[in-house]
C-alpha atoms as a printed R data frame, in Angstrom:
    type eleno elety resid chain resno       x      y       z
1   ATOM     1    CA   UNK     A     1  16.384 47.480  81.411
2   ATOM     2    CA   UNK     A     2  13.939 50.177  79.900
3   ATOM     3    CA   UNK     A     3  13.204 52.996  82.203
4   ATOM     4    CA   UNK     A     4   9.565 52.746  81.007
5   ATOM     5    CA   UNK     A     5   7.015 50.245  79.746
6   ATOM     6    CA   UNK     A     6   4.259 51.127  77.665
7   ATOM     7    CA   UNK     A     7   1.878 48.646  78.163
8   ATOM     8    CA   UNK     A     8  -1.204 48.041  75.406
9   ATOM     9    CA   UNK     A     9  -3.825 45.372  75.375
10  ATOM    10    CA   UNK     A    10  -4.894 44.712  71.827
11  ATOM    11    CA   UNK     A    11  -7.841 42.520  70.220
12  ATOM    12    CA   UNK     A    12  -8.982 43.364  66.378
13  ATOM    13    CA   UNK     A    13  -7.367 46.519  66.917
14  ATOM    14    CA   UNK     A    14  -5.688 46.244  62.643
15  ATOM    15    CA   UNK     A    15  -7.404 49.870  61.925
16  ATOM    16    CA   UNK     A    16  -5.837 51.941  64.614
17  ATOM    17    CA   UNK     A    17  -2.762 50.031  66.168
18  ATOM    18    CA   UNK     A    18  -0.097 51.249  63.755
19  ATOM    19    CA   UNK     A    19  -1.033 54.731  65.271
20  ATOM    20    CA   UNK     A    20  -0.750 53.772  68.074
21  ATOM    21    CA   UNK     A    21   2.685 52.189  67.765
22  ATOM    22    CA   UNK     A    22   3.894 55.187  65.560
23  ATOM    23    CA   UNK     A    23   3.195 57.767  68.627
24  ATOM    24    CA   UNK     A    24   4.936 56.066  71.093
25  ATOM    25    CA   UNK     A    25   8.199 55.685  68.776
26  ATOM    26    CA   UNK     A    26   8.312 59.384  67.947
27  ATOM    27    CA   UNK     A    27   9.038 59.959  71.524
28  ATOM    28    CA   UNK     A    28  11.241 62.150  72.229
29  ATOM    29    CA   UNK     A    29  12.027 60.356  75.822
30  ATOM    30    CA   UNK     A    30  13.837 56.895  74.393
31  ATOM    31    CA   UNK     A    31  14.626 54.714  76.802
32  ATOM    32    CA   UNK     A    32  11.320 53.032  76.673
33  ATOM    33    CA   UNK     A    33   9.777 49.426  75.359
34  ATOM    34    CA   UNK     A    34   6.373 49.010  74.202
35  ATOM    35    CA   UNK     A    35   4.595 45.993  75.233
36  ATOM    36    CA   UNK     A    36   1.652 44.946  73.635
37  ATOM    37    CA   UNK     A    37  -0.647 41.696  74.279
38  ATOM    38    CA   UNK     A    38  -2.067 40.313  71.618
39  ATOM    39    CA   UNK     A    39  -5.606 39.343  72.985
40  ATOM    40    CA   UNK     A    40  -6.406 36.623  70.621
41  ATOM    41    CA   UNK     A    41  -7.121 39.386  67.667
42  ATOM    42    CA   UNK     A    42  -9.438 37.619  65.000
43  ATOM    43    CA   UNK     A    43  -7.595 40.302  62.113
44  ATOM    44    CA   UNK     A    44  -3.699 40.945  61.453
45  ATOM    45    CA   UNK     A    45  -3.143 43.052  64.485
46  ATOM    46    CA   UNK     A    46  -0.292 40.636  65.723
47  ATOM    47    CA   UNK     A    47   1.365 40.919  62.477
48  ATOM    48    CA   UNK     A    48   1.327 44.882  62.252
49  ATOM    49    CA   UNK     A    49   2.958 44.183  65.621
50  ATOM    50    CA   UNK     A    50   5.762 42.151  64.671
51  ATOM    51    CA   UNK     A    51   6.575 44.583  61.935
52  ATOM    52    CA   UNK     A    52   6.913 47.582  64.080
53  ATOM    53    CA   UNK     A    53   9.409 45.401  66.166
54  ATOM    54    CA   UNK     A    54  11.235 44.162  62.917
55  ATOM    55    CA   UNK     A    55  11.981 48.075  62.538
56  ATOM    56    CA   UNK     A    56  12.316 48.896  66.218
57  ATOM    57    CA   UNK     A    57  13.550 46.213  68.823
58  ATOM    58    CA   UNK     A    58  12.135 48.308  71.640
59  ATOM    59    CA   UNK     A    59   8.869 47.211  70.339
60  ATOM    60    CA   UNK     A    60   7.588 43.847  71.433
61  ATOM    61    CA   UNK     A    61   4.425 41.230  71.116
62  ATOM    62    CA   UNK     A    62   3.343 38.978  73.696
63  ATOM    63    CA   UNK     A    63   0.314 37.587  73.199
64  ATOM    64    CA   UNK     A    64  -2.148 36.213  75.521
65  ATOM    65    CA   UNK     A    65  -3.259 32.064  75.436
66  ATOM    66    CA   UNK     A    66  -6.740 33.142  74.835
67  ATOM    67    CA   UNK     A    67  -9.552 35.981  74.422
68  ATOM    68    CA   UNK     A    68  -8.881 37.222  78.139
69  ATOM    69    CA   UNK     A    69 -10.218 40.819  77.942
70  ATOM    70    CA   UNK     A    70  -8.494 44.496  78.257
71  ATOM    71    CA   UNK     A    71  -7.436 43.268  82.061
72  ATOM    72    CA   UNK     A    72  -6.549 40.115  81.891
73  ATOM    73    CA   UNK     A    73  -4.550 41.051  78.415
74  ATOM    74    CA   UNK     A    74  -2.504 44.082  80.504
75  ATOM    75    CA   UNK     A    75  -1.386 42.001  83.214
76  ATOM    76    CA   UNK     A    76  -0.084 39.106  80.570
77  ATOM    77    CA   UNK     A    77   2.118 42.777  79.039
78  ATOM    78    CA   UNK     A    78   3.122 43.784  82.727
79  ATOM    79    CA   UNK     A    79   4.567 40.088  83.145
80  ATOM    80    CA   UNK     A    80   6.577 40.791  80.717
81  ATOM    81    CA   UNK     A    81   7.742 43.849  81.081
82  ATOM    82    CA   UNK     A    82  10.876 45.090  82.269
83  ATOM    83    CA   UNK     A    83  11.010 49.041  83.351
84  ATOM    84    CA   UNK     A    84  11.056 50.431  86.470
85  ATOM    85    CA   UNK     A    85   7.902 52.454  85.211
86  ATOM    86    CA   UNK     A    86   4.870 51.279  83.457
87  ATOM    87    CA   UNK     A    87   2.246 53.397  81.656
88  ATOM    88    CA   UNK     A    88  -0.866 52.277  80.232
89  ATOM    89    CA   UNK     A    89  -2.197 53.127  76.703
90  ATOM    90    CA   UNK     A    90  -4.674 51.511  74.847
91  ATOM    91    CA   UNK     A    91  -4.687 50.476  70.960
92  ATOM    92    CA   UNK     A    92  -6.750 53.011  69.398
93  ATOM    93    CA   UNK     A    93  -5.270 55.868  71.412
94  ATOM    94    CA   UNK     A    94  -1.982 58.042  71.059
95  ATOM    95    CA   UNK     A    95   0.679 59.871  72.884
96  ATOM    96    CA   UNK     A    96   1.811 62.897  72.072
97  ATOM    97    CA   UNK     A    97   5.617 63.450  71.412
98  ATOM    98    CA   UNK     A    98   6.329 64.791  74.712
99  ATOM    99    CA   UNK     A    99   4.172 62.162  76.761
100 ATOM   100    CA   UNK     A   100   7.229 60.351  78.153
101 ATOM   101    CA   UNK     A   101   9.108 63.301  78.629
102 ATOM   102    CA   UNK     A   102   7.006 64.898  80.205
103 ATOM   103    CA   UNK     A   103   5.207 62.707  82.921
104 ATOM   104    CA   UNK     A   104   8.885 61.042  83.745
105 ATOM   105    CA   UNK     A   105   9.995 64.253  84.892
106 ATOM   106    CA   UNK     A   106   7.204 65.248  86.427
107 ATOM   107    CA   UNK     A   107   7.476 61.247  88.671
108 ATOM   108    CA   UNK     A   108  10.653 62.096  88.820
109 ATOM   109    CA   UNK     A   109  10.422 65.477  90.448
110 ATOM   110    CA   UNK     A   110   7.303 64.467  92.995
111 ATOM   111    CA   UNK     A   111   8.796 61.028  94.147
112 ATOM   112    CA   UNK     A   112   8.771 59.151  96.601
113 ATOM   113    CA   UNK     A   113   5.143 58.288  97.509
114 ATOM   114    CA   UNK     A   114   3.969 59.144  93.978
115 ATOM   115    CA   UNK     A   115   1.810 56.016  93.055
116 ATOM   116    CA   UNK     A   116   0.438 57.656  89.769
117 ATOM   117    CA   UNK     A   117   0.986 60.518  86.989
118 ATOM   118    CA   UNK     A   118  -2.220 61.193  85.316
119 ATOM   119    CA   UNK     A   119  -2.801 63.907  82.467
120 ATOM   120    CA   UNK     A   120  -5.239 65.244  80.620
121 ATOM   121    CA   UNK     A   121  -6.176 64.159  76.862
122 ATOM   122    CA   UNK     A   122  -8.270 65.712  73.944
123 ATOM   123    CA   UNK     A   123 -11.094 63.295  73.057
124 ATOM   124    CA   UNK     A   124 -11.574 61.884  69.713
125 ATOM   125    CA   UNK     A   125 -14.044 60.192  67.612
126 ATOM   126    CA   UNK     A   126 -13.068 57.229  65.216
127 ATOM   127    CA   UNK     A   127 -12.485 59.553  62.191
128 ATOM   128    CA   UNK     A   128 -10.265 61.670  64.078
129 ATOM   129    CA   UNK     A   129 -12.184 64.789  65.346
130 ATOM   130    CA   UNK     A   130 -11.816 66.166  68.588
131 ATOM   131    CA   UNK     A   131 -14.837 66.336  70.533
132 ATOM   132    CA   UNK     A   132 -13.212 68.389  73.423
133 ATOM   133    CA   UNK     A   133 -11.158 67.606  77.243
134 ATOM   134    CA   UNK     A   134 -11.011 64.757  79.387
135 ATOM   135    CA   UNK     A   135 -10.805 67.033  81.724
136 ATOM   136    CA   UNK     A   136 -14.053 68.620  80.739
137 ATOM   137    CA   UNK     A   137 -16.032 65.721  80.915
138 ATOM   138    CA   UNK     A   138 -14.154 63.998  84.291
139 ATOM   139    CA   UNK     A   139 -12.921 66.843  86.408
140 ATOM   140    CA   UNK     A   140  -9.089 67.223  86.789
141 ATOM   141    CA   UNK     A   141  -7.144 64.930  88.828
142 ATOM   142    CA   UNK     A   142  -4.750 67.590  91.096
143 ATOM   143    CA   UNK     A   143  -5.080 66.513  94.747
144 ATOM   144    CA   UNK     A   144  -7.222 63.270  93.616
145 ATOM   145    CA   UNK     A   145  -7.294 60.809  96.726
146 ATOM   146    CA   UNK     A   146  -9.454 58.027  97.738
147 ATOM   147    CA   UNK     A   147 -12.564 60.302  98.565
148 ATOM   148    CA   UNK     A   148 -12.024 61.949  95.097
149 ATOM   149    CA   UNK     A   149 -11.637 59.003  93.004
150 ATOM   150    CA   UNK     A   150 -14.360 56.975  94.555
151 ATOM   151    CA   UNK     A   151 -16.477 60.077  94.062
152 ATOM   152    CA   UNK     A   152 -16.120 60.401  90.613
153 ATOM   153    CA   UNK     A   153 -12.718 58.613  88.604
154 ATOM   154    CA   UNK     A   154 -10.987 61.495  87.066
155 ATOM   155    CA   UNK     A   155  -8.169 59.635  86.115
156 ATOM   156    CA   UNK     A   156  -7.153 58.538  82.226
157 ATOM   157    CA   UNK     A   157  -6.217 55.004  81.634
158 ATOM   158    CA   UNK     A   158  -3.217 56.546  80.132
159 ATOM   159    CA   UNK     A   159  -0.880 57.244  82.932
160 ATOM   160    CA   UNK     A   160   2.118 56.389  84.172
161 ATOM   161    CA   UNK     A   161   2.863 54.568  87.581
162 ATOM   162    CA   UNK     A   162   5.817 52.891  89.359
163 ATOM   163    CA   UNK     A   163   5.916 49.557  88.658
164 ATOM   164    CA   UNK     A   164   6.007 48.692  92.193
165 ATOM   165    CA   UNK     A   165   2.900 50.433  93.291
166 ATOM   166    CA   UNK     A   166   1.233 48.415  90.552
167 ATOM   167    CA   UNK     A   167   2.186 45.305  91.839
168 ATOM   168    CA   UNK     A   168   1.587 45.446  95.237
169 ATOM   169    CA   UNK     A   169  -1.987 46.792  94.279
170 ATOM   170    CA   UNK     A   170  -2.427 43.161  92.954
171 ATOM   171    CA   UNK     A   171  -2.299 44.066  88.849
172 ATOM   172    CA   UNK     A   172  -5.649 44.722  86.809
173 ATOM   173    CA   UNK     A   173  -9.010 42.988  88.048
174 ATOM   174    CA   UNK     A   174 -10.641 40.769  85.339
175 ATOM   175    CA   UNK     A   175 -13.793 40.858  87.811
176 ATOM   176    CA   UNK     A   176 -13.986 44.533  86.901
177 ATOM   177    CA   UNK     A   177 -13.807 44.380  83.134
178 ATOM   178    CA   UNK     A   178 -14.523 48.012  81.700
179 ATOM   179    CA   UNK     A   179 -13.741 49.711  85.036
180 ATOM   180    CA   UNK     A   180 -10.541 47.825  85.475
181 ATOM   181    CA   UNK     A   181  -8.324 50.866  85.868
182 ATOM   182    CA   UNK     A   182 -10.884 52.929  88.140
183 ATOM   183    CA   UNK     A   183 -10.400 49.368  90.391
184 ATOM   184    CA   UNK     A   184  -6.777 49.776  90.018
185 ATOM   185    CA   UNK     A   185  -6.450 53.242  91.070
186 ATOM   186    CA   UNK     A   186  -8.856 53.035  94.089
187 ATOM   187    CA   UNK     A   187  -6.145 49.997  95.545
188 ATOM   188    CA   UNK     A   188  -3.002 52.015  94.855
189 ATOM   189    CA   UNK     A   189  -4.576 55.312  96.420
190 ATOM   190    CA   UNK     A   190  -5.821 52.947  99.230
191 ATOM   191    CA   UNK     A   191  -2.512 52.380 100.238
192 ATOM   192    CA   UNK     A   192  -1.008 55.743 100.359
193 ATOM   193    CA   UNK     A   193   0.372 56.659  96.997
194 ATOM   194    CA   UNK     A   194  -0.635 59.995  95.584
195 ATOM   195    CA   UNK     A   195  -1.711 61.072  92.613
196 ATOM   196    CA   UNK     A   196   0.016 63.540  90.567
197 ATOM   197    CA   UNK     A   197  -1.957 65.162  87.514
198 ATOM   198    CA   UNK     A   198  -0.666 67.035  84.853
199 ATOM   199    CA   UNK     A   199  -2.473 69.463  83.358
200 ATOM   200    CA   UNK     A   200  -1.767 69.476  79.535
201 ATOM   201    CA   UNK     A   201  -3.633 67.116  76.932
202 ATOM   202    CA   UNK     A   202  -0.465 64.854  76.322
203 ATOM   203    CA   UNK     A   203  -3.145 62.100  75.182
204 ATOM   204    CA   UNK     A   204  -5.425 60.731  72.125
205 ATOM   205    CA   UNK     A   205  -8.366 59.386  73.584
206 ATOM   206    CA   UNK     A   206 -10.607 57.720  71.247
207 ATOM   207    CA   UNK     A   207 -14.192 57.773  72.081
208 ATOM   208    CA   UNK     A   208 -15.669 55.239  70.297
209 ATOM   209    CA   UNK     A   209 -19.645 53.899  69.934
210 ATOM   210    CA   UNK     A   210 -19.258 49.893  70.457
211 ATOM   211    CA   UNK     A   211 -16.770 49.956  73.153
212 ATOM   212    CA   UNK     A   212 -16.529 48.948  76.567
213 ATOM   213    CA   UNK     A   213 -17.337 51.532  77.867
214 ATOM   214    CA   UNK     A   214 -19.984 52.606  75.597
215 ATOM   215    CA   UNK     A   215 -21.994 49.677  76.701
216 ATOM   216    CA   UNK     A   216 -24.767 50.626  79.281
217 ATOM   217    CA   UNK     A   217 -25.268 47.251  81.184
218 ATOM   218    CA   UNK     A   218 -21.836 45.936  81.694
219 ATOM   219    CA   UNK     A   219 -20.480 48.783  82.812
220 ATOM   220    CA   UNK     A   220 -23.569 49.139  85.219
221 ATOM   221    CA   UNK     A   221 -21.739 45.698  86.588
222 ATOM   222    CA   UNK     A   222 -18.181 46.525  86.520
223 ATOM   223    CA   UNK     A   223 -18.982 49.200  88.588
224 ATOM   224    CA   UNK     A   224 -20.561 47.641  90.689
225 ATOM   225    CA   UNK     A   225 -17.888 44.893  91.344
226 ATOM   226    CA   UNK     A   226 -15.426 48.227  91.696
227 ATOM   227    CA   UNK     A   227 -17.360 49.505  94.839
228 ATOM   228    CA   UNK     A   228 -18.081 46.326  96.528
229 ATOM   229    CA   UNK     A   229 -14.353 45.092  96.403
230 ATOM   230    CA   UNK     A   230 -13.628 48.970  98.406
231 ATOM   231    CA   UNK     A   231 -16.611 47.884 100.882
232 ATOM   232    CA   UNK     A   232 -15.035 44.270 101.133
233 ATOM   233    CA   UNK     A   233 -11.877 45.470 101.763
234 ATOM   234    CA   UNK     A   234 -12.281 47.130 104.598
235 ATOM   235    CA   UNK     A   235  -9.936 50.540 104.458
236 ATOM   236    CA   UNK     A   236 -12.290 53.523 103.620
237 ATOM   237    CA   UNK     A   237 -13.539 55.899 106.430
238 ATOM   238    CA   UNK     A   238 -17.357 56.897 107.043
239 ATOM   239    CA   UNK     A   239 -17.749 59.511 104.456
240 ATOM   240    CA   UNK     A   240 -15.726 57.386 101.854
241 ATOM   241    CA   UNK     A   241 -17.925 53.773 103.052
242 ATOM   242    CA   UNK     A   242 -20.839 56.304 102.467
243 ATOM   243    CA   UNK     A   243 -19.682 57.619  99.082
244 ATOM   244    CA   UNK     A   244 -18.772 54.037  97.789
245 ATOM   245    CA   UNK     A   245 -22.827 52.662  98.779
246 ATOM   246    CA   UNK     A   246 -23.941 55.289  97.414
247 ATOM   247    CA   UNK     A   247 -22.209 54.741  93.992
248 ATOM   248    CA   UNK     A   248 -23.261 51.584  94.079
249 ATOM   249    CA   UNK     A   249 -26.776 51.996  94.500
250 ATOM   250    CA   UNK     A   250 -26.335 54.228  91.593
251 ATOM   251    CA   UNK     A   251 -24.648 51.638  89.173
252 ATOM   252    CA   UNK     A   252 -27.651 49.140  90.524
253 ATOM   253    CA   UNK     A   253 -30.213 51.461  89.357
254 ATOM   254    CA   UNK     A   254 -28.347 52.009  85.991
255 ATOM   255    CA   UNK     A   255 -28.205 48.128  85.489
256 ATOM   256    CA   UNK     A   256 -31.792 48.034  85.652
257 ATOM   257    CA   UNK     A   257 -32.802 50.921  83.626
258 ATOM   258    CA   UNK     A   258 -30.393 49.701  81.052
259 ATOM   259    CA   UNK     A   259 -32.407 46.141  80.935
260 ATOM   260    CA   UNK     A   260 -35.779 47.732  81.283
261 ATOM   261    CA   UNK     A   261 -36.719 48.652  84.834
262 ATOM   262    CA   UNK     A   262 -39.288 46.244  86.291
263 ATOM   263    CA   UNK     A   263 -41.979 46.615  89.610
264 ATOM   264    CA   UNK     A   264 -39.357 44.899  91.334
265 ATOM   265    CA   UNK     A   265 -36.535 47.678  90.823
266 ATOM   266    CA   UNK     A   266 -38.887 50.050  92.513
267 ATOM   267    CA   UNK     A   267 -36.555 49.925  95.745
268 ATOM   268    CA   UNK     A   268 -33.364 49.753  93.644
269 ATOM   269    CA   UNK     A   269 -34.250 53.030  92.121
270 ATOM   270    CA   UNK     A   270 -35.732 54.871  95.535
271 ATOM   271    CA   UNK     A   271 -32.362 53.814  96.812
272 ATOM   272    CA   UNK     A   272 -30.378 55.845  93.781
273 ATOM   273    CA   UNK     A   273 -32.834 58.883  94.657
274 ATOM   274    CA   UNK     A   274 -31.504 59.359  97.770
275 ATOM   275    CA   UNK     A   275 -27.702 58.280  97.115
276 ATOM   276    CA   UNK     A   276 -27.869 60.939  93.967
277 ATOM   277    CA   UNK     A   277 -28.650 63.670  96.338
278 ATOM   278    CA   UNK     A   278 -26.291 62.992  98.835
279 ATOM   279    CA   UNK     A   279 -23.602 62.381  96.190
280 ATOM   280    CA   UNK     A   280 -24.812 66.105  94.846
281 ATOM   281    CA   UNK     A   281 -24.598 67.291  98.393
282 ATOM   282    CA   UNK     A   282 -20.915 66.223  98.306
283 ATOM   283    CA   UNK     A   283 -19.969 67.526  95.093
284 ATOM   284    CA   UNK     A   284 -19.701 64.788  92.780
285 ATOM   285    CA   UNK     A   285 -20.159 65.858  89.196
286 ATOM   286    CA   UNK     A   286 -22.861 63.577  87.074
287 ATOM   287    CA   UNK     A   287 -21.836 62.178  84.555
């Protein structure tokens, strides 16, 4: 059994996935696998895939039964994989050599009740220029807990978590499609596990017009559906119940300015007035 898996959803990802591949091989840290879901790609991603594993057997393709989406695609990868750790890292982004090194050590040396190592990345656009820190735009994660990340997610899809935690936070929502790993994190700090952060850009983040997350309306939703599942489930304290209506009034208000705000948004958007300021008040950064 690996001591890691690197888990990547992939759909018509032909332009950037050999990258993507290539960075986690050149790891210095070895005993790895790399799992990645094919997520019913419409271009020769799945066979760039089975290449890399003809040359390197730690390399492997699973691929889901149908077009399931980035969370539905990552829990098909962590069904399959094997390693005691898992780490997360999308198909148009990259590790740097000493990613695996690095945050295994760092587990290693902060366990037990570490639920996730988080670092920071440079940010990229599609032709390969850096546009500056993660950190820079979302705030560092040392010391994040549920207040923090409720407050404003500063933690990178690309991290690394014990497989455990993951699992008995349920996996990735597909309800929360685009904010699946802010969903994810909330559960696993919900129940205790701390957050470790690393402060060194050991990631490739590819910022990318036409994504997920670039898209104004759905994410609007998915956030939404992130802060009522904390409400529903019942384990924040005032200030955090307080922070977590107050986000979503603000992802409310962002729906409807993103479809064209109507008269009858008028007390959607009073609503984000007043949740803005307190959420100022307490220090969260706007984004």
């Amino acid at each position: 059994m690996p001591r890691v898996s690197v888990i990547t959803p992939a759909h018509d990802n032909a332009a950037t996935i050999d990258a993507t591949i290539a960075s986690v091989v050149a790891q210095g840290f070895a005993d790895w696998e790399l799992v990645v879901c094919d997520d019913a790609s419409h271009d020769d991603t799945p066979q760039r895939v089975e290449t890399a594993a003809a040359a390197d057997p730690r390399v492997r393709l699973v691929r889901a039964p149908s077009n399931l989406g980035p969370a539905g695609a990552r829990n098909v990868a962590l069904a399959a994989a094997t390693g005691e750790l898992v780490a997360f890292l999308d198909a148009d982004d990259r590790f740097a050599a000493e990613y695996l090194e690095t945050m295994v050590a760092r587990y290693d040396a902060e366990a037990p009740g570490v639920g996730i190592v988080c670092c920071d990345a440079w940010l990229e656009d599609a032709a390969g220029t850096r546009l500056g820190r993660y950190r820079d735009r979302q705030g560092g994660a040392g010391g994040a807990g549920v207040t923090e990340v409720l407050r404003d997610n500063p933690i990178l899809i690309a991290s690394l978590c014990p497989r455990a935690a993951v699992d008995e936070a349920g996996g990735f929502s597909t309800e929360c499609w685009g904010s699946e790993d802010h969903d994810l994190w909330l559960r696993i700090v919900e129940a205790g596990q701390r957050v470790v952060y690393v402060d060194e850009p050991l990631v490739f983040y590819r910022v990318a017009e036409g994504s997920i997350s670039s898209s104004r309306t759905r994410m609007a939703r998915t956030d939404q559906a992130t802060f009522r599942r904390a409400l529903d489930r019942g384990r924040l304290d005032g200030e955090q119940t307080v922070i977590a209506r107050d986000r979503l009034a603000l992802a409310q208000a962002a729906e409807a300015v993103a479809r064209g705000a109507r008269p009858r948004d008028v007390a959607v958007l009073a609503r984000a007035v007043v949740a803005r300021a307190r959420l100022r008040r307490r220090g969260t950064v706007e984004r």
